[in-house]
N, C-alpha and C positions, 0 to 999 in steps of 0.2 A: 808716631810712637808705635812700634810694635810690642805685643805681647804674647810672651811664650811660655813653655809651660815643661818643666823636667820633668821627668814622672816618677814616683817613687821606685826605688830600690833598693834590694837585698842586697850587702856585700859582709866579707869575709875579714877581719880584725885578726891578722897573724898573730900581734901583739897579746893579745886575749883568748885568742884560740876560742873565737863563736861569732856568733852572724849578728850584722846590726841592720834595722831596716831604718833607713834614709829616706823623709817623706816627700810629699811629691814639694817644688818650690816653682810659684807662679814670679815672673818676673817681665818690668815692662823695661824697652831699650830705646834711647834714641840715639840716630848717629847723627851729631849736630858739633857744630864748632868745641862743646865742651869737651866734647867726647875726646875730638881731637887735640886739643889744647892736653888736658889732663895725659894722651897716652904721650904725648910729644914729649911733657916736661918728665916723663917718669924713664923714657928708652932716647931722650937726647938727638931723636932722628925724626926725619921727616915722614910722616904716615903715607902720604899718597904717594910717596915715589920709593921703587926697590921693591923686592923681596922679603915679604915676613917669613920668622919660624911661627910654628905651631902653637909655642907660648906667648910669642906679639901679636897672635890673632885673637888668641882666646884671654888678653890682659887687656883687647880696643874692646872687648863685649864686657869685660868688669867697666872697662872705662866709660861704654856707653850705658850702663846700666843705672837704671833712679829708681830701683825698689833700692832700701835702706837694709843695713845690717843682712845681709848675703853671708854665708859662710863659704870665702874662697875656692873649697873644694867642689861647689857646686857646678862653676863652669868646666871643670874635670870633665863629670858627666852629661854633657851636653849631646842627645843623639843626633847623630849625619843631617838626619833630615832637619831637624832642627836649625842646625848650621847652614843649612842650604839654604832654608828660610830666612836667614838671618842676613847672608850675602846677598839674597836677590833685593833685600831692605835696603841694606847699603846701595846697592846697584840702581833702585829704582829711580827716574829723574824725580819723581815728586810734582809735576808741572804739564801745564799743555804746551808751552813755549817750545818751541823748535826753533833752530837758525838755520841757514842756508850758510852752508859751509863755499868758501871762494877758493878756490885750489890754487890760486897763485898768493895768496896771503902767506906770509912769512908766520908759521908755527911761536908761541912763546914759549919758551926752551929753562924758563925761572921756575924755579924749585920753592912749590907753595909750601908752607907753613902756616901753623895759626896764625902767628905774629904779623906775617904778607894780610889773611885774612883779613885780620881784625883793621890793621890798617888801609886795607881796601875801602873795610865798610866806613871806617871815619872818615874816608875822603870823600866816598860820596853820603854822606848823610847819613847813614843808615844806622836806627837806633840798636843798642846794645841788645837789646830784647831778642832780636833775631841771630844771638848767638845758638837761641835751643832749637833752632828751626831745624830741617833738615838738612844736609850739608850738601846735598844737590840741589834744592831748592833756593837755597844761599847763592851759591855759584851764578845759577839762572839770575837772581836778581842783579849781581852782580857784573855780570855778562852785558846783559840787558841795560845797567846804569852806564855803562861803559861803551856799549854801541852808543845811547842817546849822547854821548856826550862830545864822541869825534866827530871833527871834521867829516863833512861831504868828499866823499873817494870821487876822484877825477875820471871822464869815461879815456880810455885808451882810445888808440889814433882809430885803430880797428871797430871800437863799439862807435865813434864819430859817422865813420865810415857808412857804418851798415846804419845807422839814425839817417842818416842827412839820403843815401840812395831810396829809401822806404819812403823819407817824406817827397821827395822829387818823384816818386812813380805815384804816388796819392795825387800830389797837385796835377797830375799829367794824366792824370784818370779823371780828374775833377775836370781839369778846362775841356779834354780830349784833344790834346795837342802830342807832338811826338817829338817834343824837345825844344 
């Protein structure tokens, strides 16, 4: 969960012609499968793929938000830094877990959605509860359920290759014979 913090300000009511002070608004965000679900059904598209405007950015920070009763206009004023803060939250993996990426692995090229998610998590187990988690940390688990679950990758003719020369010079070290 992050928690951030608007700070009060003075602005100008053309309509009134005088100044209103808007006070500070403390608000806590998670960016977690609801988050996503809810901006999904509201903008019809897929969040993690494509290009947002300005207002799909700042409607995923209404959507991630769980402080209650917000007055809409509040994420208006949200300052730079602020938002920078907010992105590197989204951004962060959440996790110690690392993979060892394989550069000849064929990419998946399917266009995640809540809906993909949710049904990920059902097929491996995984209770609904970890909809609020964090939405990198999910993926991790997710990753993670889905490595344990395939098949043993076969060694190429090449990693054979260099296995079986490595063990034949160990045995040829061990007896001290020369083939």
């Amino acid at each position: 969960m992050l928690s951030i913090v608007i700070p009060a300000m003075e602005v100008y009511d053309e309509e009134h012609r005088l100044f209103i002070d808007l006070p500070e608004v403390k608000l806590s965000l998670e960016h977690s499968l609801v988050s996503l679900s809810k901006w999904e059904s509201k903008w019809h598209k897929p969040y993690l793929h494509g290009e947002k405007t300005d207002e799909e950015v700042l409607d995923y920070i209404r959507c991630m938000t769980i402080t209650q009763n917000v007055n809409p206009e509040v994420f208006k004023r949200i300052p730079i830094g602020t938002l920078k803060e907010i992105i590197a939250y989204i951004d962060d993996p959440m996790t110690a877990t690392t993979f060892r990426e394989d550069p000849r692995a064929k990419k998946n090229r399917q266009i995640i959605t809540a809906e993909v998610v949710y049904a990920m998590m059902f097929n491996f187990n995984i209770p609904k509860e970890c909809e609020k988690w964090h939405l990198n940390k999910l993926f991790t688990l997710l990753r993670v359920c889905g490595e344990m679950q395939a098949p043993s990758k076969k060694m190429s003719k090449k990693d054979i290759l260099r296995q079986n020369k490595a063990l034949n010079e160990a045995r040829r070290a061990k007896m001290k014979s020369k083939g």
